[in-house]
Backbone bond lengths (Angstrom), bond angles and torsions (degrees), N, CA, C in turn:
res aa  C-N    CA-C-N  psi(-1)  N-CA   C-N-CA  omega(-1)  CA-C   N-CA-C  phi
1 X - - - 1.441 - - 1.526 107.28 -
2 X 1.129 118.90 112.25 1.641 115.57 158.56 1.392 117.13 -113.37
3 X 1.785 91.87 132.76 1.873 101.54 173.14 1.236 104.22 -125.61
4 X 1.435 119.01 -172.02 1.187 132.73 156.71 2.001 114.22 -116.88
5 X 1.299 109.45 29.24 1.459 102.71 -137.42 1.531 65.67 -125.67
6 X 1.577 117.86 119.60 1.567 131.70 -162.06 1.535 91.79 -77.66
7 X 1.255 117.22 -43.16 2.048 126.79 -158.57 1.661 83.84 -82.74
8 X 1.587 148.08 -29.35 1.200 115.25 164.69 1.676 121.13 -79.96
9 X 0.949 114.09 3.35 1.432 120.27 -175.76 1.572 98.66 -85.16
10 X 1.380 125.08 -57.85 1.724 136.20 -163.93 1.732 92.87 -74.38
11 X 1.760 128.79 -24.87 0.932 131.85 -176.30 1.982 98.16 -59.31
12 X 1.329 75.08 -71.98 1.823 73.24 -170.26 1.516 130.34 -91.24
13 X 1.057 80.02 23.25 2.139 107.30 151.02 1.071 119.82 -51.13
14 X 2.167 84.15 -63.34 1.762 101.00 -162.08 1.450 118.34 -84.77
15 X 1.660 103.47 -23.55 1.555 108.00 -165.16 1.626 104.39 -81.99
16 X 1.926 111.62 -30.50 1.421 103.39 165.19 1.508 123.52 -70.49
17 X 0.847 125.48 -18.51 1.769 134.76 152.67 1.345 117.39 -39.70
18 X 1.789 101.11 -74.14 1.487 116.88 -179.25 1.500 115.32 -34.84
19 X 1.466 119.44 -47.96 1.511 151.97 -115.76 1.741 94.43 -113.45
20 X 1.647 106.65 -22.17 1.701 111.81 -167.51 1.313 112.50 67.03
21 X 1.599 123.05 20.70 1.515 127.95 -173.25 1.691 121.21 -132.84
22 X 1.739 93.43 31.74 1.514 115.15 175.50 1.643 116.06 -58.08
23 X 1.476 83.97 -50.70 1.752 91.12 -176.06 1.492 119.11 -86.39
24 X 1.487 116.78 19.91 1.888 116.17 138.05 1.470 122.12 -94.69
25 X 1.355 98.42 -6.98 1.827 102.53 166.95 1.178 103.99 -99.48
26 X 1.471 98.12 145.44 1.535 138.11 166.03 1.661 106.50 -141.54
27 X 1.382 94.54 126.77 1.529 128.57 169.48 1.548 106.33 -71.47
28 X 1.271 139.61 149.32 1.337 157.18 104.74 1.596 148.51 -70.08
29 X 1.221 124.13 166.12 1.414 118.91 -176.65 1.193 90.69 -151.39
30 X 1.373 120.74 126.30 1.332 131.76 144.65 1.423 129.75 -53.10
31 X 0.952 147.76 115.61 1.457 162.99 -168.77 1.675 125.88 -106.82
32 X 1.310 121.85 85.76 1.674 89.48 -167.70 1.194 97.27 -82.78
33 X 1.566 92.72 156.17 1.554 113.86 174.73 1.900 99.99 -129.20
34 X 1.699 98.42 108.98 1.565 86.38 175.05 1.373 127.62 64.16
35 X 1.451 130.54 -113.65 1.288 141.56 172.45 1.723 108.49 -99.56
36 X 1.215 122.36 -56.07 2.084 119.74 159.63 1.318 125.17 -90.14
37 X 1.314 113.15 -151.25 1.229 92.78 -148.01 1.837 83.36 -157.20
38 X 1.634 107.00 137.71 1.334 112.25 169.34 1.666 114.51 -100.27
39 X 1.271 112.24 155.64 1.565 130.37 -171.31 1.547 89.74 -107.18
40 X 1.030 100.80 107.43 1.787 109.96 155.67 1.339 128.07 -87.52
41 X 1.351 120.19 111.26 1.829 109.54 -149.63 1.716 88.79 -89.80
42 X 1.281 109.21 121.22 1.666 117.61 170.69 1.251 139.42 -90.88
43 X 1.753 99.43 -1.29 1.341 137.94 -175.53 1.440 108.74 55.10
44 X 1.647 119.94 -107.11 1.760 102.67 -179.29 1.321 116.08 -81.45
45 X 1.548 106.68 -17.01 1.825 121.84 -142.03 1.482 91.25 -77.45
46 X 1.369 126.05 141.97 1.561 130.55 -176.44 1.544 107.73 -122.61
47 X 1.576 121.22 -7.80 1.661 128.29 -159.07 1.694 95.84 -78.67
48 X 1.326 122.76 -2.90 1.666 107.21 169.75 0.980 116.02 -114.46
49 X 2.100 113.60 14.99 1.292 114.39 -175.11 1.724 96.42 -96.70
50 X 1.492 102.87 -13.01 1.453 119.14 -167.46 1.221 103.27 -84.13
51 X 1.455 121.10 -46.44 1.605 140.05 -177.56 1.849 100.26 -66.75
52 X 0.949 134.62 -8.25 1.720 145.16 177.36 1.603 90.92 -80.28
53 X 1.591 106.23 -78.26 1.674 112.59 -166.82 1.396 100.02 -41.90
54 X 1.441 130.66 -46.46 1.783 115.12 -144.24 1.811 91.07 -79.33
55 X 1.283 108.03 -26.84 1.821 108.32 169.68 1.157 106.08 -44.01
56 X 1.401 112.40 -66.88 1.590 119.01 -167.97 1.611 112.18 -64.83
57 X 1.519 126.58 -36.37 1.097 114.71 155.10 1.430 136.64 -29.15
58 X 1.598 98.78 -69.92 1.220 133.88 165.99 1.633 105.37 -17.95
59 X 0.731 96.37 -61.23 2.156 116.28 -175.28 1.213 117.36 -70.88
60 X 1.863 110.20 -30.21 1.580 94.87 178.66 1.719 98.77 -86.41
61 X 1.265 120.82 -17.34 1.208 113.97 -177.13 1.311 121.58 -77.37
62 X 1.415 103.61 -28.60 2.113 112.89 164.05 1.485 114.94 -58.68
63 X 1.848 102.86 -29.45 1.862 84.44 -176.78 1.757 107.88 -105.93
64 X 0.988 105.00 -3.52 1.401 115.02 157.90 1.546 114.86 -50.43
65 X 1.465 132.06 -50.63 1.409 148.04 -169.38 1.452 98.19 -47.95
């Protein structure tokens, strides 16, 4: 599944936790490299998928100014 939608990401964090079915998920991060793009496997941990968005925040709020 890929989103960009932060509340489905923490969604199925918790429910594969809840569920005892954490450890068949693995998280990713897209990375560009150049012209593609690398997958950084993060395994359960999601806090640098979170640390990506506040970048991108970050940016719409710089050209906003």
């Amino acid at each position: 599944i890929a989103t960009h939608n932060p509340d489905f990401i923490s969604a199925i964090r918790y429910i594969s936790e809840k569920e005892n079915t954490l450890n068949s998920v693995n998280f990713y991060l897209a990375e560009k490299k150049n012209f593609s793009f690398d997958y950084k496997d993060l395994e359960t941990k999601i806090d640098p998928i979170f640390e990506s968005f506040n970048i991108a925040l970050d940016r719409i709020e710089k050209y906003g100014v």
